[in-house]
mmCIF entry with sequence, helices, sheets and N, C-alpha, C, O atoms, coordinates in Angstrom:
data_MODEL
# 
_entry.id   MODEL 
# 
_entity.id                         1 
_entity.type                       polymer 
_entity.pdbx_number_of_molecules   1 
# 
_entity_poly.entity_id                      1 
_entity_poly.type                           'polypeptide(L)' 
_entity_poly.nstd_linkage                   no 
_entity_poly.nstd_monomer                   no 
_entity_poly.pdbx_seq_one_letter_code       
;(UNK)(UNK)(UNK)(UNK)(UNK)(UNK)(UNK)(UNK)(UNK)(UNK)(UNK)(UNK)(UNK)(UNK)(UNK)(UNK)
(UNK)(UNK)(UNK)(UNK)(UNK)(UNK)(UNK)(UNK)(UNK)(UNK)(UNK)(UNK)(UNK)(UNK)(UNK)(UNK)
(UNK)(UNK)(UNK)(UNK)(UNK)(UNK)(UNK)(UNK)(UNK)(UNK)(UNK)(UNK)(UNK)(UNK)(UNK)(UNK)
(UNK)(UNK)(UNK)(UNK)(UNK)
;
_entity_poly.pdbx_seq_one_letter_code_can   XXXXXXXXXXXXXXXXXXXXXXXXXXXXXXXXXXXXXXXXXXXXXXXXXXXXX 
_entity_poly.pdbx_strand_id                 A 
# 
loop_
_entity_poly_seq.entity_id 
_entity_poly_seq.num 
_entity_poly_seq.mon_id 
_entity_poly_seq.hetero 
1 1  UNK n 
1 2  UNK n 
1 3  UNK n 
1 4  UNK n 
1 5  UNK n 
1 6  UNK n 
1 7  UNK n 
1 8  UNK n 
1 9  UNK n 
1 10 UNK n 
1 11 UNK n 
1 12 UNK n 
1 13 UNK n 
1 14 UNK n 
1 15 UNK n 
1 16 UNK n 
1 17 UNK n 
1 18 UNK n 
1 19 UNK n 
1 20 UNK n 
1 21 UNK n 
1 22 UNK n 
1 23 UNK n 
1 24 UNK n 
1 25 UNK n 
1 26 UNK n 
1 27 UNK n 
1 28 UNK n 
1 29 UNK n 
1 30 UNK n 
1 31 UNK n 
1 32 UNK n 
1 33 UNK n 
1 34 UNK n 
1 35 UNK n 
1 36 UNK n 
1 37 UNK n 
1 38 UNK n 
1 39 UNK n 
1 40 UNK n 
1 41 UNK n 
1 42 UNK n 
1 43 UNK n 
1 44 UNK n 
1 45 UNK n 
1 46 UNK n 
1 47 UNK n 
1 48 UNK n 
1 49 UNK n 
1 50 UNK n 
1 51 UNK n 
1 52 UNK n 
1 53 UNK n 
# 
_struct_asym.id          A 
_struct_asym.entity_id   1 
# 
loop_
_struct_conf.conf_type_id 
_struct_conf.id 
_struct_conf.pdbx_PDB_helix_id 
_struct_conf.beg_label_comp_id 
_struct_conf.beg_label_asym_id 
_struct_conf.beg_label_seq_id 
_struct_conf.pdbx_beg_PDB_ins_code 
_struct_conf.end_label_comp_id 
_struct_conf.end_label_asym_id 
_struct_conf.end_label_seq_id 
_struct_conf.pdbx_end_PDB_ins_code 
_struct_conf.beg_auth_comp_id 
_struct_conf.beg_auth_asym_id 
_struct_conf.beg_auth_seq_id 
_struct_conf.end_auth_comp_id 
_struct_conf.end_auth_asym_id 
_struct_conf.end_auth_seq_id 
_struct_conf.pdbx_PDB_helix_class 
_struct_conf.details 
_struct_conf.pdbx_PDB_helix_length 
HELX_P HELX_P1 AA1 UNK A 20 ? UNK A 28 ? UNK A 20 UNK A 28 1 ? 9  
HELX_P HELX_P2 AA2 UNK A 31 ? UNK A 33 ? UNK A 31 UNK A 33 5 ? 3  
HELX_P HELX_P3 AA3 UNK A 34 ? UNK A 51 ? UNK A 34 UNK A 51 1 ? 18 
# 
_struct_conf_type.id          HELX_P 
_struct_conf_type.criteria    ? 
_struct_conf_type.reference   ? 
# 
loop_
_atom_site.group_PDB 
_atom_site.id 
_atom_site.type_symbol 
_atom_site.label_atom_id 
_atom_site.label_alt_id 
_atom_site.label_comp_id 
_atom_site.label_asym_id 
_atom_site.label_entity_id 
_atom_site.label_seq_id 
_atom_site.pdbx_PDB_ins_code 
_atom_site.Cartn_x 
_atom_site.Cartn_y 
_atom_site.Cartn_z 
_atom_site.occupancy 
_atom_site.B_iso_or_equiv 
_atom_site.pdbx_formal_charge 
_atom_site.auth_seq_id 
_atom_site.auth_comp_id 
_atom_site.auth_asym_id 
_atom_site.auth_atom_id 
_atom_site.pdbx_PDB_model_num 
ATOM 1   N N  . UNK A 1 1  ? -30.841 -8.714 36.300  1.00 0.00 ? 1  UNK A N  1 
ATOM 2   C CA . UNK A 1 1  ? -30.821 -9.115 34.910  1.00 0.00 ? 1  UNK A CA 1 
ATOM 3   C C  . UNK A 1 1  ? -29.809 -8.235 34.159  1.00 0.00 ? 1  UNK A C  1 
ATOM 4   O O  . UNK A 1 1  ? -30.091 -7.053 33.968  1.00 0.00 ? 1  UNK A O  1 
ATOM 5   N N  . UNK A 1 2  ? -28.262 -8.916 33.581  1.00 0.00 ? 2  UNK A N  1 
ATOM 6   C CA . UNK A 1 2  ? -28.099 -7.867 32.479  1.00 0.00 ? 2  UNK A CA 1 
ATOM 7   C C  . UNK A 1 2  ? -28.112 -7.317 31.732  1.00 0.00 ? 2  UNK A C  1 
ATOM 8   O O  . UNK A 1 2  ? -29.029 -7.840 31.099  1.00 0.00 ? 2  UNK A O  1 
ATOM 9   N N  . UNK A 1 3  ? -27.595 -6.075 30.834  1.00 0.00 ? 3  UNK A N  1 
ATOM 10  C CA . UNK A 1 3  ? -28.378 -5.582 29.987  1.00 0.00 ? 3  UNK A CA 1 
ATOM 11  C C  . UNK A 1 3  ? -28.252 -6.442 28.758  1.00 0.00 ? 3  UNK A C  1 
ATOM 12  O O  . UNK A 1 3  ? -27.334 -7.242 28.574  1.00 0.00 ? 3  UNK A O  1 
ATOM 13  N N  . UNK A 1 4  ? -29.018 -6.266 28.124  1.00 0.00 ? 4  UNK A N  1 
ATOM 14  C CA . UNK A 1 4  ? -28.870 -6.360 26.472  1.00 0.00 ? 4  UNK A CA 1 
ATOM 15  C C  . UNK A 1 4  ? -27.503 -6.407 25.983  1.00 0.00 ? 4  UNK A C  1 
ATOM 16  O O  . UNK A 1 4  ? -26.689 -6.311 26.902  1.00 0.00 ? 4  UNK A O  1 
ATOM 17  N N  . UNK A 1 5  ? -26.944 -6.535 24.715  1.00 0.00 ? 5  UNK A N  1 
ATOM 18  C CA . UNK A 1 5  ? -25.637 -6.517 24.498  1.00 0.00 ? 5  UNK A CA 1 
ATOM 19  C C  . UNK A 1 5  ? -26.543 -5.591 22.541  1.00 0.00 ? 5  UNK A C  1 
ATOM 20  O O  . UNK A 1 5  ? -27.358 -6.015 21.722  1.00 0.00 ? 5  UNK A O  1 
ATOM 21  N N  . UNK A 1 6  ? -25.830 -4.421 22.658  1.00 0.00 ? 6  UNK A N  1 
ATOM 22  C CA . UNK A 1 6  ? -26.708 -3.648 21.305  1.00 0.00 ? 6  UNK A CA 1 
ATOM 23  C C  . UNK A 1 6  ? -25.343 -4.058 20.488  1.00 0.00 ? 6  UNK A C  1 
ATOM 24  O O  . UNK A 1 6  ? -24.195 -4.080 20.931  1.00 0.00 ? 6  UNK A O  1 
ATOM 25  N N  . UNK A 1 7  ? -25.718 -4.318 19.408  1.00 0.00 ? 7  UNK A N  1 
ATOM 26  C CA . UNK A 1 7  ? -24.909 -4.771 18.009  1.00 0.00 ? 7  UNK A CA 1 
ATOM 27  C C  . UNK A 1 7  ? -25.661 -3.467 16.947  1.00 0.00 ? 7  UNK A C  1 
ATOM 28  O O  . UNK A 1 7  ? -26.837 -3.295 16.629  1.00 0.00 ? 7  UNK A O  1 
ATOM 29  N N  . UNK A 1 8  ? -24.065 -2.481 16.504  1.00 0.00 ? 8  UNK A N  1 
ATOM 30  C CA . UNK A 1 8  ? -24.866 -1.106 15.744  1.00 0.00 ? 8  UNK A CA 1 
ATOM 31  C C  . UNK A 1 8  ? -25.094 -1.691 14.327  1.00 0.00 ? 8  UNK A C  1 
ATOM 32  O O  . UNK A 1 8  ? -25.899 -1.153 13.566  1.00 0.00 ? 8  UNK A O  1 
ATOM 33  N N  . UNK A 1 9  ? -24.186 -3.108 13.867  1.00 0.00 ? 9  UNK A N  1 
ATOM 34  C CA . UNK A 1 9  ? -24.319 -2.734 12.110  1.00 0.00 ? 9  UNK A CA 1 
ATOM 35  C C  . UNK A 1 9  ? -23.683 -4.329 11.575  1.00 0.00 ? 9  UNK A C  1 
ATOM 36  O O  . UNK A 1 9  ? -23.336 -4.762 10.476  1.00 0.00 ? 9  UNK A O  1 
ATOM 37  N N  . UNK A 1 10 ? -23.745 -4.982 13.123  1.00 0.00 ? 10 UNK A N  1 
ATOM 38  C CA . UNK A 1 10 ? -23.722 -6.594 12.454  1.00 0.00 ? 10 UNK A CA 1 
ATOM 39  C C  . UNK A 1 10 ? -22.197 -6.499 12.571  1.00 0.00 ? 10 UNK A C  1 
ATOM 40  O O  . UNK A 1 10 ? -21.542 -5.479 12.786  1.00 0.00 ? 10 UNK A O  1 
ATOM 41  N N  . UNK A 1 11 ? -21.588 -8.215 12.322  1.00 0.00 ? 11 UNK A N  1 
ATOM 42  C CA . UNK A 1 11 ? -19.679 -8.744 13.019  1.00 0.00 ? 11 UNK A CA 1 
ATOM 43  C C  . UNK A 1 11 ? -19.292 -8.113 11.548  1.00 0.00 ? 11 UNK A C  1 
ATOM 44  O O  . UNK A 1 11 ? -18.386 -7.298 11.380  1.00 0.00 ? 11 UNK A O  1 
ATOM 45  N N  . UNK A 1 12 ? -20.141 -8.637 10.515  1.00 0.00 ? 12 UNK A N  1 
ATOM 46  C CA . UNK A 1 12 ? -19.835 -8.275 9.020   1.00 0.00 ? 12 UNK A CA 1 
ATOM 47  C C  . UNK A 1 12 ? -19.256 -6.997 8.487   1.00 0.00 ? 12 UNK A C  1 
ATOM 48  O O  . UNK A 1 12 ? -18.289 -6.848 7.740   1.00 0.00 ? 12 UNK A O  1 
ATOM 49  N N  . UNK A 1 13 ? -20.031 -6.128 9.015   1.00 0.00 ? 13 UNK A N  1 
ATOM 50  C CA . UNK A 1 13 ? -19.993 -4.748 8.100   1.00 0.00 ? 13 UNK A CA 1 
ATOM 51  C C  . UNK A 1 13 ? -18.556 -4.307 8.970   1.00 0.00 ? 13 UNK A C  1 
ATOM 52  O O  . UNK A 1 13 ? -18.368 -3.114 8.731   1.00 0.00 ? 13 UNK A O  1 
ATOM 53  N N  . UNK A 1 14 ? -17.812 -4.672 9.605   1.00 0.00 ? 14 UNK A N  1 
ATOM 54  C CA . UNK A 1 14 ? -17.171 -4.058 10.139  1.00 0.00 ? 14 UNK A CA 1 
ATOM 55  C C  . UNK A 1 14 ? -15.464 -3.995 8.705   1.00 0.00 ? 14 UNK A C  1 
ATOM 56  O O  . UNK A 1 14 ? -14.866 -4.900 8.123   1.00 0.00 ? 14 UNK A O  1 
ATOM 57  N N  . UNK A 1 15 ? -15.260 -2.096 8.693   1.00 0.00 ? 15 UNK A N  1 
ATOM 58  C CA . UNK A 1 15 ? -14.320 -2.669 7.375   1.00 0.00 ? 15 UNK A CA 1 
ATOM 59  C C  . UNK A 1 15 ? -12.902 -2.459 7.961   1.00 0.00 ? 15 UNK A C  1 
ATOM 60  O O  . UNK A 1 15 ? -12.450 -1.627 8.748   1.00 0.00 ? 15 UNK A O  1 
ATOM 61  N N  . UNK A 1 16 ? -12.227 -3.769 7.138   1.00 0.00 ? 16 UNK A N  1 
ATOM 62  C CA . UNK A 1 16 ? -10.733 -3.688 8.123   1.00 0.00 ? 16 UNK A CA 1 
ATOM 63  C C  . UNK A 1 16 ? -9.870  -2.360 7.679   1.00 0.00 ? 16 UNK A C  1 
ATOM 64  O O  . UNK A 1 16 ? -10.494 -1.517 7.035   1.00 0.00 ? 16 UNK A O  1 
ATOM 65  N N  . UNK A 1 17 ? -8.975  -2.194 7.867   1.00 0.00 ? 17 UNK A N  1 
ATOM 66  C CA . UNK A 1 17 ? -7.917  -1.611 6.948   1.00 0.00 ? 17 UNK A CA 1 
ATOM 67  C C  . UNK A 1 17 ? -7.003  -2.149 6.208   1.00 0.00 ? 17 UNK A C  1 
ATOM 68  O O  . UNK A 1 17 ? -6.409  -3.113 6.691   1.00 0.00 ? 17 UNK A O  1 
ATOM 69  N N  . UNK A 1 18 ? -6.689  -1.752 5.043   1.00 0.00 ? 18 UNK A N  1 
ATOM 70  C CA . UNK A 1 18 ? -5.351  -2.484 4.181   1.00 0.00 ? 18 UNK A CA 1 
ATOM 71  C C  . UNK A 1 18 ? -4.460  -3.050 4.482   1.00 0.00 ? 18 UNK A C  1 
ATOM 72  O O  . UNK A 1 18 ? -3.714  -2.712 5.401   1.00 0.00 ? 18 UNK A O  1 
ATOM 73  N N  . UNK A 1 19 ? -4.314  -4.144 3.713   1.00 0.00 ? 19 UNK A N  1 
ATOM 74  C CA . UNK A 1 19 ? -2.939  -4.730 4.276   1.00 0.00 ? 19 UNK A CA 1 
ATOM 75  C C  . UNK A 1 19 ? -1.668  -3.604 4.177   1.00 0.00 ? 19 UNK A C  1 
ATOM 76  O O  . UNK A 1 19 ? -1.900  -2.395 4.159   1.00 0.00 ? 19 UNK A O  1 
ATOM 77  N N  . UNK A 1 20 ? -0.240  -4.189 4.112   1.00 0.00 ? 20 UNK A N  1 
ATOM 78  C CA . UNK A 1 20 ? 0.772   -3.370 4.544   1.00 0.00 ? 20 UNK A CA 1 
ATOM 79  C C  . UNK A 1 20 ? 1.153   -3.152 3.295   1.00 0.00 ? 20 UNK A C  1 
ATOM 80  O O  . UNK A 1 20 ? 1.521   -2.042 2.910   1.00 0.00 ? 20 UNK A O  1 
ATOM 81  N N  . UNK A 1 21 ? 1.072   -4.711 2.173   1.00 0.00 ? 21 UNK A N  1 
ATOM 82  C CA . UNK A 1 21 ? 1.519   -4.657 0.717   1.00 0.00 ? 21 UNK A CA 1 
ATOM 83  C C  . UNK A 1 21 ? 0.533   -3.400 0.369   1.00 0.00 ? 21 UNK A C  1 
ATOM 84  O O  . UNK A 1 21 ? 1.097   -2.394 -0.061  1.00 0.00 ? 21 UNK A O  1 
ATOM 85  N N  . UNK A 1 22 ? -0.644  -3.371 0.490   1.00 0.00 ? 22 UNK A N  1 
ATOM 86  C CA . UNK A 1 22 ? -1.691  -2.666 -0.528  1.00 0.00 ? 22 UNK A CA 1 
ATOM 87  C C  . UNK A 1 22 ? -1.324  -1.552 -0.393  1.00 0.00 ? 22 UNK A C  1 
ATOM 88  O O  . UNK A 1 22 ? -1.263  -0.815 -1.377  1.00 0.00 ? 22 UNK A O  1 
ATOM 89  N N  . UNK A 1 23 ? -0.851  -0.953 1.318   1.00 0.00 ? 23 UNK A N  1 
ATOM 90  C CA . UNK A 1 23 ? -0.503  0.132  1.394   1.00 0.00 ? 23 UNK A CA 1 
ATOM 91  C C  . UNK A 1 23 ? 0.673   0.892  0.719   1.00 0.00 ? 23 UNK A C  1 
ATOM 92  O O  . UNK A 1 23 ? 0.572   1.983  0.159   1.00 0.00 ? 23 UNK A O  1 
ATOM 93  N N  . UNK A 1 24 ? 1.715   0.209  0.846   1.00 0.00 ? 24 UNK A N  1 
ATOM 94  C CA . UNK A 1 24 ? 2.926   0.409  -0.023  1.00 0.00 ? 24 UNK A CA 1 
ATOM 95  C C  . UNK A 1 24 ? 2.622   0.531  -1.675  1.00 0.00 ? 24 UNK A C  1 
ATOM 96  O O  . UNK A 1 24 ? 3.168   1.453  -2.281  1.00 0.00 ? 24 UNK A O  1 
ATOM 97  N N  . UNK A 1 25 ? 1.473   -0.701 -2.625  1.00 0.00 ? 25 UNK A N  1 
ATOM 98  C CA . UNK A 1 25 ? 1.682   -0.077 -3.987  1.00 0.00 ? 25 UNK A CA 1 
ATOM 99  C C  . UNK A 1 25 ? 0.761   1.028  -4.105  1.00 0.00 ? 25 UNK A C  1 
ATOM 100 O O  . UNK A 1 25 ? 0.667   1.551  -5.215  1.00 0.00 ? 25 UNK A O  1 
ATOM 101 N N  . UNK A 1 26 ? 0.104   1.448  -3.206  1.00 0.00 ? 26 UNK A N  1 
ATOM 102 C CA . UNK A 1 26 ? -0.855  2.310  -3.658  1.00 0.00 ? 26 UNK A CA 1 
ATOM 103 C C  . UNK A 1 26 ? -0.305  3.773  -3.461  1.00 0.00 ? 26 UNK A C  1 
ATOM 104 O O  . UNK A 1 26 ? -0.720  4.789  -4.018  1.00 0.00 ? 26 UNK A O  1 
ATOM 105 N N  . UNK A 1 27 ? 0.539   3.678  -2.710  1.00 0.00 ? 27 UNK A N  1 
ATOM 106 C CA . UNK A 1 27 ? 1.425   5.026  -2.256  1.00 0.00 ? 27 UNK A CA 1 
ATOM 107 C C  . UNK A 1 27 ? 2.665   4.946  -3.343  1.00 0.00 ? 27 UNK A C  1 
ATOM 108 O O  . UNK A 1 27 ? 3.230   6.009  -3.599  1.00 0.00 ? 27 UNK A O  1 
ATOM 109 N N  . UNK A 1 28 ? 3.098   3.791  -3.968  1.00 0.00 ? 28 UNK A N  1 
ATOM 110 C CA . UNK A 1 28 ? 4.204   3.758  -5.278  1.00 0.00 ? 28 UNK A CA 1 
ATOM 111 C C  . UNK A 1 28 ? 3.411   4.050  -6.601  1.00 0.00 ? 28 UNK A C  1 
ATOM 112 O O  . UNK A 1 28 ? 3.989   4.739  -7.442  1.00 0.00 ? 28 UNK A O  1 
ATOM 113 N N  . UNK A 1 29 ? 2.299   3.649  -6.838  1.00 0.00 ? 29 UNK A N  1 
ATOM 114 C CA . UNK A 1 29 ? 1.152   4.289  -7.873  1.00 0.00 ? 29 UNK A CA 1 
ATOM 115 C C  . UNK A 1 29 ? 0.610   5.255  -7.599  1.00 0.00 ? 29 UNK A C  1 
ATOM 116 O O  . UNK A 1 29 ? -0.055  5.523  -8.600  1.00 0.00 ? 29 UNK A O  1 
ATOM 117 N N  . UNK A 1 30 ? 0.444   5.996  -6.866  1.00 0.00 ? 30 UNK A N  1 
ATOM 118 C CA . UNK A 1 30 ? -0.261  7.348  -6.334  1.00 0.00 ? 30 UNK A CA 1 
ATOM 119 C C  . UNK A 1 30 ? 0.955   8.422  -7.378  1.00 0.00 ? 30 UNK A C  1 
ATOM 120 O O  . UNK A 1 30 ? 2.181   8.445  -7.487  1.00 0.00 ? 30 UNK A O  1 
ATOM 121 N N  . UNK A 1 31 ? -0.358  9.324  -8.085  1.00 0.00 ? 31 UNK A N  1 
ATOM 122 C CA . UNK A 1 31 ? 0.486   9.848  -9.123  1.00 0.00 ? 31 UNK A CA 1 
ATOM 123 C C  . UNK A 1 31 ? 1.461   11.122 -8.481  1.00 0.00 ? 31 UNK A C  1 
ATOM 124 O O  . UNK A 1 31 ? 2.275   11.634 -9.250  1.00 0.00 ? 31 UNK A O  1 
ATOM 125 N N  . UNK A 1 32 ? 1.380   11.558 -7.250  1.00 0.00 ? 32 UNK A N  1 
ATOM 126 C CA . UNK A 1 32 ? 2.348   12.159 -7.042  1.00 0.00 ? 32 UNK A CA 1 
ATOM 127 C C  . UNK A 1 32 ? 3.323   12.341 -6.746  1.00 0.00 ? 32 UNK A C  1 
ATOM 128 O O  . UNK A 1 32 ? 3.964   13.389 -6.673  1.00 0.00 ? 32 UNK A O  1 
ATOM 129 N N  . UNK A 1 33 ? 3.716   10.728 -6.406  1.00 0.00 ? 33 UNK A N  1 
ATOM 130 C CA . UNK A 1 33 ? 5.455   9.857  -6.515  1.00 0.00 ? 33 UNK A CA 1 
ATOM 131 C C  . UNK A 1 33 ? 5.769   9.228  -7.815  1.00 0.00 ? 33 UNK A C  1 
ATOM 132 O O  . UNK A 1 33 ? 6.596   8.320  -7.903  1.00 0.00 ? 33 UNK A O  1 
ATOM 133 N N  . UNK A 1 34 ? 5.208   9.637  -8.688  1.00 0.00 ? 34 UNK A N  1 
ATOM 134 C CA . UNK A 1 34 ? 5.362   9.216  -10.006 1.00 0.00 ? 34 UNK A CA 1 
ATOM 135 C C  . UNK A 1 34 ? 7.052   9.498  -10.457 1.00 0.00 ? 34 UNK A C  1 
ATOM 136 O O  . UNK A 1 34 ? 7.900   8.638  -10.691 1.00 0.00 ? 34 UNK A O  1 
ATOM 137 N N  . UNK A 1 35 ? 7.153   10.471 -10.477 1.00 0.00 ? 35 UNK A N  1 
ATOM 138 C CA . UNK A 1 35 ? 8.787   10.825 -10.639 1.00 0.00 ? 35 UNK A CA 1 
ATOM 139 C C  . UNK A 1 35 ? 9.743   10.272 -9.723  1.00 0.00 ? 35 UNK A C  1 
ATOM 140 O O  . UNK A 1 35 ? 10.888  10.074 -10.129 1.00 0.00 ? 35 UNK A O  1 
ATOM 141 N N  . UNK A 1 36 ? 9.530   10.086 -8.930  1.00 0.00 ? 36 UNK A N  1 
ATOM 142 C CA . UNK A 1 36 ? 10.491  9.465  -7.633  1.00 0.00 ? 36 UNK A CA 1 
ATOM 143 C C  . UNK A 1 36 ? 10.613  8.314  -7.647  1.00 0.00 ? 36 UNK A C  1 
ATOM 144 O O  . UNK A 1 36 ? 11.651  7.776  -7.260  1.00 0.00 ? 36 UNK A O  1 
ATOM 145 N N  . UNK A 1 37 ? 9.135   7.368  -8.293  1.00 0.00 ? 37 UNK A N  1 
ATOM 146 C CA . UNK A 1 37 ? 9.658   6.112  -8.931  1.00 0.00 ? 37 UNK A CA 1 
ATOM 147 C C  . UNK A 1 37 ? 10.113  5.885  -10.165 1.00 0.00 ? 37 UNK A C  1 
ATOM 148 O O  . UNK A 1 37 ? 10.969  5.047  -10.447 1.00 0.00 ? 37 UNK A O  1 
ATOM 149 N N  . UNK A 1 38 ? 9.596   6.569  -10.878 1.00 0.00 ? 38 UNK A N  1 
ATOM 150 C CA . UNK A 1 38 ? 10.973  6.561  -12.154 1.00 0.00 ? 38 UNK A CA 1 
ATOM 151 C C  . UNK A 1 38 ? 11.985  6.907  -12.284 1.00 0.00 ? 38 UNK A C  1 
ATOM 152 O O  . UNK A 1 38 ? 12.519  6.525  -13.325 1.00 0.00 ? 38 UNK A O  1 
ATOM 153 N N  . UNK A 1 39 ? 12.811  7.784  -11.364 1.00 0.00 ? 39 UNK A N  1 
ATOM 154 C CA . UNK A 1 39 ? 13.948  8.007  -11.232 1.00 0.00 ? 39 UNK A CA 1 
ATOM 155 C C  . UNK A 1 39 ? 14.361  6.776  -10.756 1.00 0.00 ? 39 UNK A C  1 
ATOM 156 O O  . UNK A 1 39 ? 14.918  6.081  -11.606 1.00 0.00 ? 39 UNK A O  1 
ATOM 157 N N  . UNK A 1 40 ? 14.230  6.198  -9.416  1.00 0.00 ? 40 UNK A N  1 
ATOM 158 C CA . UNK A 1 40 ? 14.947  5.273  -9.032  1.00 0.00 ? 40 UNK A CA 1 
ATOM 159 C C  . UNK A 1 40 ? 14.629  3.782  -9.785  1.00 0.00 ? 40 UNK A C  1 
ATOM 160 O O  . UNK A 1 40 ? 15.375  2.824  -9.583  1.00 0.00 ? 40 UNK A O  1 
ATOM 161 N N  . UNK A 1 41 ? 13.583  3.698  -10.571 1.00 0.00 ? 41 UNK A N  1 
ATOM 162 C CA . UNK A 1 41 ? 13.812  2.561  -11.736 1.00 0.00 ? 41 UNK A CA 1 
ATOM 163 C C  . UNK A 1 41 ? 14.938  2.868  -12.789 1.00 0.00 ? 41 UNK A C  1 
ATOM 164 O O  . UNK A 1 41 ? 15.723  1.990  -13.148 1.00 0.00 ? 41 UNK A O  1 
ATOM 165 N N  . UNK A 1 42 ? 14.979  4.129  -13.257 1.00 0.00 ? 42 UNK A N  1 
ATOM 166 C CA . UNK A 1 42 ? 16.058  4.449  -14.175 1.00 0.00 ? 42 UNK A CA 1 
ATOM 167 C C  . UNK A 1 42 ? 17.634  4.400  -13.349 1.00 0.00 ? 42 UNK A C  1 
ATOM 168 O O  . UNK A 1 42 ? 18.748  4.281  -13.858 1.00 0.00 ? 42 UNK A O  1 
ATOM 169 N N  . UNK A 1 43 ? 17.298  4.523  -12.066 1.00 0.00 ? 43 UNK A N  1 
ATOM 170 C CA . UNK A 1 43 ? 18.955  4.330  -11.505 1.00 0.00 ? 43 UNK A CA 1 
ATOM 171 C C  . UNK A 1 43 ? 19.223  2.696  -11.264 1.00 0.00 ? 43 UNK A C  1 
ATOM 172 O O  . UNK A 1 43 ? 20.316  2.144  -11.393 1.00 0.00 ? 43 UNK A O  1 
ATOM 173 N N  . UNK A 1 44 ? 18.274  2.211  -10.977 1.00 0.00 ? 44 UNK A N  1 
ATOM 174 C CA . UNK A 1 44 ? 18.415  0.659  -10.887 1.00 0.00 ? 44 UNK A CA 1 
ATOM 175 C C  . UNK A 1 44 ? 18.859  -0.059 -12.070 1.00 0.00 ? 44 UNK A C  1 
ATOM 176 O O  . UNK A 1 44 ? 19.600  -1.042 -12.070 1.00 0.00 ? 44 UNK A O  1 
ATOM 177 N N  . UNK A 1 45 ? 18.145  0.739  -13.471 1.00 0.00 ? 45 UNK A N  1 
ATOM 178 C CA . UNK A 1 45 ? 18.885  0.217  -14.826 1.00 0.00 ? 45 UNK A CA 1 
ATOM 179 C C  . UNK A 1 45 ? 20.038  0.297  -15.179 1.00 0.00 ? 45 UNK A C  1 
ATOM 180 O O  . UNK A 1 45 ? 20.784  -0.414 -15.850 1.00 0.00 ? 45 UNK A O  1 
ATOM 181 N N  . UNK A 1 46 ? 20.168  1.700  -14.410 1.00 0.00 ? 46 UNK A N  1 
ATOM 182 C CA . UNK A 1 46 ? 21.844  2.150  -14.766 1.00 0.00 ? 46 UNK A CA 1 
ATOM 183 C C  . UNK A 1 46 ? 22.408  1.314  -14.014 1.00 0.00 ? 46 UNK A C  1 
ATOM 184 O O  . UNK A 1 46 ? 23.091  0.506  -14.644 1.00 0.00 ? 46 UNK A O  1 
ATOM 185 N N  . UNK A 1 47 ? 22.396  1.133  -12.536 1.00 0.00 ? 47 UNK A N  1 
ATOM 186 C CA . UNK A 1 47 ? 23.652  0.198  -11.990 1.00 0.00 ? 47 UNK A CA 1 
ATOM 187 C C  . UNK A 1 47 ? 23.526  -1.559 -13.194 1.00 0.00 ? 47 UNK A C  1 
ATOM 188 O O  . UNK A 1 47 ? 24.339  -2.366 -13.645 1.00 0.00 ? 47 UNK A O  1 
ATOM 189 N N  . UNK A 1 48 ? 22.606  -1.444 -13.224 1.00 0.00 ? 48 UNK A N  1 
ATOM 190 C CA . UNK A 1 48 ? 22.637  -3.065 -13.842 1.00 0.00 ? 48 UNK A CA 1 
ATOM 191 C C  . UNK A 1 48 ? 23.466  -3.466 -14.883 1.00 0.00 ? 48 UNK A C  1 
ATOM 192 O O  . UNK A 1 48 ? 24.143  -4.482 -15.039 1.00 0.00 ? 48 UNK A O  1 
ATOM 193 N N  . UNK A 1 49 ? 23.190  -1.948 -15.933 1.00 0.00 ? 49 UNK A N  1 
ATOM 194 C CA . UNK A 1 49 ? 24.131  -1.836 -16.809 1.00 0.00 ? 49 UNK A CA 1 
ATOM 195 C C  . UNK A 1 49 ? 25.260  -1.854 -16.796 1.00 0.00 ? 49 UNK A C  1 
ATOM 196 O O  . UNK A 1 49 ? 26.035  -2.567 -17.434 1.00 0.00 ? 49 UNK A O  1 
ATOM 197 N N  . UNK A 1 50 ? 25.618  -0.379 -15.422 1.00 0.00 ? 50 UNK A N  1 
ATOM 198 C CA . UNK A 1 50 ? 27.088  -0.758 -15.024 1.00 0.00 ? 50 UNK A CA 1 
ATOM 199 C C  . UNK A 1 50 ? 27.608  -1.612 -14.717 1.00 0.00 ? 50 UNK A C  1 
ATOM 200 O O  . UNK A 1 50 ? 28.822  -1.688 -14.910 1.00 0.00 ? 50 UNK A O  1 
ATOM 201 N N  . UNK A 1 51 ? 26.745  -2.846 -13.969 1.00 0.00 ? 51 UNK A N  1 
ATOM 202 C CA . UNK A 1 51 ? 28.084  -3.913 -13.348 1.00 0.00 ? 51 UNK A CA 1 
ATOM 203 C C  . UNK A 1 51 ? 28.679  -4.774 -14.748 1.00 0.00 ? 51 UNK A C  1 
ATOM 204 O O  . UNK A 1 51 ? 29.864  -4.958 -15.025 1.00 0.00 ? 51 UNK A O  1 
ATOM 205 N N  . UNK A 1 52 ? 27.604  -5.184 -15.441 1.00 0.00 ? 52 UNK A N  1 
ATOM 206 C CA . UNK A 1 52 ? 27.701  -5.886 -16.635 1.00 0.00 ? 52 UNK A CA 1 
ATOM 207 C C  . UNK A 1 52 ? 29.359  -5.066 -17.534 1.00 0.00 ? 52 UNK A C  1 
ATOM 208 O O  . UNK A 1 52 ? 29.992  -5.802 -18.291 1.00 0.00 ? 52 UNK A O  1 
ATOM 209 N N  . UNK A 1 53 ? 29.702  -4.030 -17.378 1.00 0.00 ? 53 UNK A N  1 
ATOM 210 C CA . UNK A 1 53 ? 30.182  -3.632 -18.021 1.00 0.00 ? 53 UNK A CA 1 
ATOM 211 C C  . UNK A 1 53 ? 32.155  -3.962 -17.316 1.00 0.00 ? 53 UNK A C  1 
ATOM 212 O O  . UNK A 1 53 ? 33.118  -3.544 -17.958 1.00 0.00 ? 53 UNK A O  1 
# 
């Protein structure tokens, strides 16, 4: 006879991990790249400006 098959916590409870997007804004909102994304938003304005010009 084989054994039993033990289930610890049900198919449900099992928790995935983040997608790849979630991972990326949460590491671009994480306040200690805060400066590193505003710099490179402020350089992205500047080129925009520049080409226009």
């Amino acid at each position: 006879m084989p054994p039993k098959r033990y289930v610890a916590a049900g198919p449900n409870s099992r928790q995935s991990s983040p997608g790849y997007l979630r991972t990326v804004y949460d590491g671009l909102s994480a306040p200690e790249n805060r400066s590193i994304v505003t710099a490179v938003g402020f350089f992205a304005i500047w080129l925009h400006i520049w080409q226009e010009m």
